[in-house]
C-alpha positions in Angstrom: -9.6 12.1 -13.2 -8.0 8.5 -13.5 -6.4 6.3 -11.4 -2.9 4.3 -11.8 -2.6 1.7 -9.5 0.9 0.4 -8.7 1.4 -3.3 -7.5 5.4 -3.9 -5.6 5.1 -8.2 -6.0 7.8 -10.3 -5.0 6.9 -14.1 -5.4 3.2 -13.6 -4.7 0.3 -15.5 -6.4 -0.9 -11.9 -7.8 -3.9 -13.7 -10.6 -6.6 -12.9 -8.5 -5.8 -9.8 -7.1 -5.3 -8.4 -11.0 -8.4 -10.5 -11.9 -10.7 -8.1 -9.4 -9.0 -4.9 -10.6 -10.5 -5.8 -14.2 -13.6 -3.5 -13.5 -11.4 -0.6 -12.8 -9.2 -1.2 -16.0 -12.2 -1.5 -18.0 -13.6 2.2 -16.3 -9.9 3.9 -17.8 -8.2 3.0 -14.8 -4.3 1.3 -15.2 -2.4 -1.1 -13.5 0.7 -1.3 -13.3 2.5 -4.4 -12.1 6.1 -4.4 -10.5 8.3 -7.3 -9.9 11.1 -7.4 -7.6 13.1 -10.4 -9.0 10.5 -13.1 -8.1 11.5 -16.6 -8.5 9.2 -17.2 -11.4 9.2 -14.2 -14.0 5.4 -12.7 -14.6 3.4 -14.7 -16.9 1.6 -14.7 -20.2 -1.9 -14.6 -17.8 -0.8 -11.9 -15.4 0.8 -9.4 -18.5 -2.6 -9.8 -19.6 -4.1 -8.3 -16.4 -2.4 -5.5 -16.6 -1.2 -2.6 -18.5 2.1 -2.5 -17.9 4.4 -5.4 -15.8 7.9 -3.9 -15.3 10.6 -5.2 -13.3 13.4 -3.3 -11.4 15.8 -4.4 -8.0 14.1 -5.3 -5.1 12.9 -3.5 -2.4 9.1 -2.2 -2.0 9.5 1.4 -2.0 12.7 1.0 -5.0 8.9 -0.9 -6.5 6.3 1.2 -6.4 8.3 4.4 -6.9 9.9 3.0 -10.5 6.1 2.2 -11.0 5.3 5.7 -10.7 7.8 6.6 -13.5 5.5 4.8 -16.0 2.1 5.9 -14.1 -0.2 7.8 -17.2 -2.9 9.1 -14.5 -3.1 12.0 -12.1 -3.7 9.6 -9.0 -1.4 7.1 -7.7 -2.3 4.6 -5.7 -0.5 1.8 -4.3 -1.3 -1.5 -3.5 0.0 -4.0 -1.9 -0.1 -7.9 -3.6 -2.3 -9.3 -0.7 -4.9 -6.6 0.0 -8.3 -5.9 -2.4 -10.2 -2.7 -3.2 -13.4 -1.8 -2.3 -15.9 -1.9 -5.5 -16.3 1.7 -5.6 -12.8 2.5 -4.9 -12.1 5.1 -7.8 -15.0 7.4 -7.1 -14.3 7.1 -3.4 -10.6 8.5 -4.2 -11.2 11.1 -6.7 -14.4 12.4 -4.9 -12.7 12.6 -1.8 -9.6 14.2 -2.8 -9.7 17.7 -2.9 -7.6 21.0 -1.8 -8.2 20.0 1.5 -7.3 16.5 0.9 -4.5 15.8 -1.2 -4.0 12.1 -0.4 -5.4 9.3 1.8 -5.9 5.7 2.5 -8.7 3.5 3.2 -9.7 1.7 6.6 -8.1 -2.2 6.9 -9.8 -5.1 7.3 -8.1 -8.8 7.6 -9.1 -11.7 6.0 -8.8 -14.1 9.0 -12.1 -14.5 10.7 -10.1 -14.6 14.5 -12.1 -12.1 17.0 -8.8 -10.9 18.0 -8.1 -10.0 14.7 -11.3 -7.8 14.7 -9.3 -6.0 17.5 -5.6 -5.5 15.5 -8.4 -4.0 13.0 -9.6 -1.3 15.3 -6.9 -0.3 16.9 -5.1 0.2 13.4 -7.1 2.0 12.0 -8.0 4.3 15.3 -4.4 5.3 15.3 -4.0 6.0 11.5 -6.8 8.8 11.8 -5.2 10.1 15.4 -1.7 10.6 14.2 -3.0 10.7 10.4 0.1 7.9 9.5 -0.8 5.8 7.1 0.7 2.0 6.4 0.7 0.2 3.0 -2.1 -2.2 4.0 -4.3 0.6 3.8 -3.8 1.0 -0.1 -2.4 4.8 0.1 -3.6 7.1 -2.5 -1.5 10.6 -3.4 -2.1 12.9 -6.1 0.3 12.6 -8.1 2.0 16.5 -8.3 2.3 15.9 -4.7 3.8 12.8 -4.8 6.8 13.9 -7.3 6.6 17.0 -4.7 7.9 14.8 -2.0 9.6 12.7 -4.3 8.1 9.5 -3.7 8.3 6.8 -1.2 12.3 7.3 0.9 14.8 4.8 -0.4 14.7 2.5 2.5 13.9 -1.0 3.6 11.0 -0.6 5.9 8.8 2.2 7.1 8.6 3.7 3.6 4.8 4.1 4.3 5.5 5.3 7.4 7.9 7.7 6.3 6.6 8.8 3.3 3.2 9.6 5.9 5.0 12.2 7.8 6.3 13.9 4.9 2.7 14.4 3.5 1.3 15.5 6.6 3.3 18.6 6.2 1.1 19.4 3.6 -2.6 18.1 4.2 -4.4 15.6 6.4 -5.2 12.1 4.9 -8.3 11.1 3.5 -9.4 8.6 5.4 -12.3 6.4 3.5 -13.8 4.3 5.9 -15.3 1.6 3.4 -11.9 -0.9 4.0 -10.0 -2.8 2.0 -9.5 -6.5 2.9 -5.7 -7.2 3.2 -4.4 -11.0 3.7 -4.1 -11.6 7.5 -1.6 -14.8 7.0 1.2 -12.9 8.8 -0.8 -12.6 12.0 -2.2 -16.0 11.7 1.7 -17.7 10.8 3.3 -15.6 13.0 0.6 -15.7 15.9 -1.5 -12.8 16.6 0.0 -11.4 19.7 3.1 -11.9 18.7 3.2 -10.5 15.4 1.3 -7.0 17.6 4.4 -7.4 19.9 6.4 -7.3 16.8 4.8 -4.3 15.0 5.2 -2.3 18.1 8.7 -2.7 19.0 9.4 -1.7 15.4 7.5 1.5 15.4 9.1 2.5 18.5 12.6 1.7 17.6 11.8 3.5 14.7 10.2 6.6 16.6 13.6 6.3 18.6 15.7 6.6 15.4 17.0 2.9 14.7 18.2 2.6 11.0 15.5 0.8 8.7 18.2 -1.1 7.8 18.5 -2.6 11.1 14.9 -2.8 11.6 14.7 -5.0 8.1 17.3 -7.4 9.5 15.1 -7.9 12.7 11.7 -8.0 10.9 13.3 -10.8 8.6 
C-alpha cells in the first residue's frame, strides 16, 4: 500500500516541509501540493518537491478535498503546511490501519520549547483518544474508500477536521500512533498561550452548541 499526502498551503514558506517529505517520495509515496491563491504562485523549487502542485479557491477543506481528486494511492493523508512527519510515518499508517482501523492520526507535538506548551500537548492529545476527534495538526490519515464513503472533508470554514471526525467515528475508532508529529507552535506563541487555549475552547463549544462555522471563521479571524 502507498501513501498520497495532500498539503492545503495558503502563503506559507512550504520548501522545507516538501524538502523532508523527499524520503517518502523516493519510497513510492506522492505529494501533492494545494494552493489556495497565495500571494506568490508555487515556484520552480517547490513543483520540483512534489508530484503534483494544483491550485483551486480557497478554503482548507475546498484544499485538501480537490487534492484528493488527483490522489493515485489507497491512503490519504493530510498535512498541514506547518507540521512534519515522523521518519517512519508510512509503515506506521499502513501497518496500523486495518479492519479495525480504518483511519487515524498521530499524537502532536509543538515546536516551541515553553513548559506550558508541553501541557496544550497533553491535554490535546488526551482528549483526541477519549472522544476519538481528531484535529488537522495531528496529520489525519483515512483510507481512501472510506474517505469518498463520507465524501470528504464538509464544505465549511472551520471544524472541517472536527467534523469530518465525527462522521468517521460512525464507522471505526481512530488510529492513534503515538510517535507525534511536530506542528509549528507560532500561533500559541503570537497569540499567547493561554489565550490562544481560551480561544480554542470557546470555539469547540460554540461549535458543540451549533454556531455556524461561518460565524466561528469570522471570530477566529
Amino acid at each position: 500500500m502507498k501513501i498520497s499526502i495532500i498539503v492545503p498551503t495558503l502563503n506559507e514558506q512550504i520548501v522545507k516541509n516538501l524538502s523532508a517529505l523527499q524520503t517518502l517520495r523516493k519510497a513510492g509515496h506522492e505529494v501533492i501540493v494545494v494552493d489556495g491563491g497565495s500571494d506568490d504562485a508555487p515556484g520552480q523549487i517547490i513543483n520540483s518537491l512534489a508530484d503534483k502542485v494544483l491550485q483551486t479557491e480557497r478554503g482548507r477543506a475546498k484544499q485538501m478535498n480537490f487534492g484528493a481528486k488527483f490522489a493515485q494511492h489507497d491512503i490519504l493523508l493530510f498535512l498541514h503546511a506547518d507540521t512534519y512527519l515522523p521518519i517512519n510515518a508510512d509503515s506506521l499508517i499502513i501497518q496500523g490501519l486495518t479492519e479495525n482501523y480504518k483511519w487515524g492520526r498521530f499524537n502532536v507535538r509543538l515546536s516551541g520549547t515553553a513548559k506550558l506548551l508541553r501541557v496544550v500537548e497533553i491535554m490535546m492529545n488526551w482528549r483526541s483518544c477519549l472522544t476519538g476527534i481528531a484535529t488537522g495538526d495531528q496529520a489525519i490519515f483515512i483510507q481512501r474508500d472510506l474517505y469518498e464513503q463520507v465524501q470528504g472533508f464538509p464544505d465549511i470554514p472551520l471544524m472541517e477536521d472536527i467534523a469530518l471526525s465525527k462522521q468517521l467515528k460512525q464507522f471505526s475508532s481512530p488510529l492513534c500512533i503515538k510517535k507525534p508529529v511536530i506542528t509549528s507552535s507560532r500561533r500559541w506563541e503570537q497569540n499567547g498561550i493561554i489565550k490562544t487555549i481560551f480561544l480554542m475552547w470557546k470555539l469547540r463549544l460554540a461549535y458543540a452548541l451549533g454556531v455556524s462555522p461561518d460565524k466561528l471563521k469570522d471570530y477566529y479571524n
